[in-house]
C-alpha positions in Angstrom: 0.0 0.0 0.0 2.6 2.6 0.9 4.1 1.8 -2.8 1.1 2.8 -4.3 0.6 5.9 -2.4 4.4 6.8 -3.0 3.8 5.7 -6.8 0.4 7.8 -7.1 2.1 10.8 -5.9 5.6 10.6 -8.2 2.9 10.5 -10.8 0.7 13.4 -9.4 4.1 15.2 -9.3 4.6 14.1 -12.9 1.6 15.2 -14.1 2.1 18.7 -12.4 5.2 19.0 -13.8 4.5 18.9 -17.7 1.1 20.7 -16.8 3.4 23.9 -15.9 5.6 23.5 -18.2 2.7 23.8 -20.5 1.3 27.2 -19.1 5.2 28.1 -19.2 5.5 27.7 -23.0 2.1 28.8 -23.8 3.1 32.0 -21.6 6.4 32.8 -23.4 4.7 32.1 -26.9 2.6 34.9 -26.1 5.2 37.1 -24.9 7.1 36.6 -28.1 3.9 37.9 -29.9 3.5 40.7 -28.0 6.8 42.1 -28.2 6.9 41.6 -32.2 3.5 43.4 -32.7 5.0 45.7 -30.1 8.1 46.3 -32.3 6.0 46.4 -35.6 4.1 48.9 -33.9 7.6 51.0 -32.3 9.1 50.8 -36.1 5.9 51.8 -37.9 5.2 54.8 -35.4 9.5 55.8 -35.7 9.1 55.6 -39.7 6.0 57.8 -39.7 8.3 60.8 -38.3 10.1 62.1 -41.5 11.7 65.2 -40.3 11.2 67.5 -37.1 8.4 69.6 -37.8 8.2 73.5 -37.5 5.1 74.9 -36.3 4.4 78.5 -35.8 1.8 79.6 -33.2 -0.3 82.8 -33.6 -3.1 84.9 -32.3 -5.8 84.7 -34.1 -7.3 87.2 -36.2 -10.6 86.1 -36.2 -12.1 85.1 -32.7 -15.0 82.5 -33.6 -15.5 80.3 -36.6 -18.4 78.2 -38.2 -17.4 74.8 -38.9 -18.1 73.1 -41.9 -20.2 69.4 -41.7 -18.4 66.3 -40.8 -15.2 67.7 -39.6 -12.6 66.0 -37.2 -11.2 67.8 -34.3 -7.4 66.2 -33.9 -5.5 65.7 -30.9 -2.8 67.4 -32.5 -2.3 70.0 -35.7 -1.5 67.3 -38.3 -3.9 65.0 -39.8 -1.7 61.8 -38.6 -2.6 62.5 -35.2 -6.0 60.7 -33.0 -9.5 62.0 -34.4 -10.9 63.6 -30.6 -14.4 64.1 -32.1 -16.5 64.4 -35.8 -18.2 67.5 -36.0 -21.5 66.0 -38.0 -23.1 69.2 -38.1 -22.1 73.2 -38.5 -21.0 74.7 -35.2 -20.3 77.7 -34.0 -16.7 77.6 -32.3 -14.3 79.8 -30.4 -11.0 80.3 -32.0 -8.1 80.4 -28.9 -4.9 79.5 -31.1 -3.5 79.4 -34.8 -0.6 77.1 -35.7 0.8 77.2 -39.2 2.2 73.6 -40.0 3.5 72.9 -43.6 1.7 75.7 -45.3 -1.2 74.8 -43.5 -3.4 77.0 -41.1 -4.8 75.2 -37.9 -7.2 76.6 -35.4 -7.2 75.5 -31.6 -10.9 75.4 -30.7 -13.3 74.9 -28.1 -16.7 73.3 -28.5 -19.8 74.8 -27.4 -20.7 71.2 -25.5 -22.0 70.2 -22.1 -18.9 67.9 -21.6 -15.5 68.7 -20.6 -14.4 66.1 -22.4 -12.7 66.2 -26.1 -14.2 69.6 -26.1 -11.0 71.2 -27.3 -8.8 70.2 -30.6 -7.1 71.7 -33.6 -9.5 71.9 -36.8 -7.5 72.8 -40.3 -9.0 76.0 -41.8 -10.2 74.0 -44.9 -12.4 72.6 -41.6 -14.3 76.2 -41.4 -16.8 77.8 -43.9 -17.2 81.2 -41.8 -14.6 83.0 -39.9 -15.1 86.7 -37.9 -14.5 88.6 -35.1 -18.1 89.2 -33.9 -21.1 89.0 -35.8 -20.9 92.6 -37.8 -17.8 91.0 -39.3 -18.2 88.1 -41.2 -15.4 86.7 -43.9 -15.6 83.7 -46.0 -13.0 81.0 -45.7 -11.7 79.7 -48.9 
């Protein structure tokens, strides 16, 4: 009897054994995954960067702006960066910054919503249909 307690448990140990070199495996197979798709990810985000850019900020001239339909509002003042928010419909919103980026005219904004949050962004000026100071002075955007 005690030989087939003492066998029993040599095999329970056994068992135990491959059963956690199993999960070990399984757990470095995923870890090698991870940190290709985390590389992959590293190299793709490094290449996106071609040069430093240069961006000039700026008062604005103009102090509010109308927003054309189905805009984005970006994280950032490049189109590569997160979407924060589409703008499905024309809204009226206050200008607080320009940044010129590559030729391009951006406008920090906030959003006339009840939320605190993703209620400011940069919008490009092609974003705007209406730009003025108060309401007597309206000028179209191009």
């Amino acid at each position: 009897m005690k030989y087939f307690i003492f066998i029993i448990l040599i095999l329970g140990i056994i068992a135990m054994y491959f059963y956690y070199d199993y999960k070990l495996a399984l757990t470095r197979k995923q870890l090698m995954i991870a940190s290709k798709k985390r590389n992959t990810v590293k190299t793709r985000s490094i290449n996106r960067i071609e040069k430093t850019p240069t961006i000039k900020f700026s008062s604005p001239n103009s102090k509010v702006g109308i927003t054309n339909i189905n805009t984005n509002l970006y994280l950032a003042p490049t189109t590569s960066s997160p979407i924060l928010k589409n703008i499905s419909i024309r809204m009226e919103v206050q200008l607080l910054d320009t940044a010129e980026l590559n030729s391009e005219t951006w406008y920090y904004v906030n959003l006339p919503i009840d939320t605190d949050i993703n209620c400011r962004g940069w919008l490009n000026s092609k974003d705007f249909s209406i730009l003025y100071s108060d309401s007597t002075n309206l000028t179209k955007s191009n």
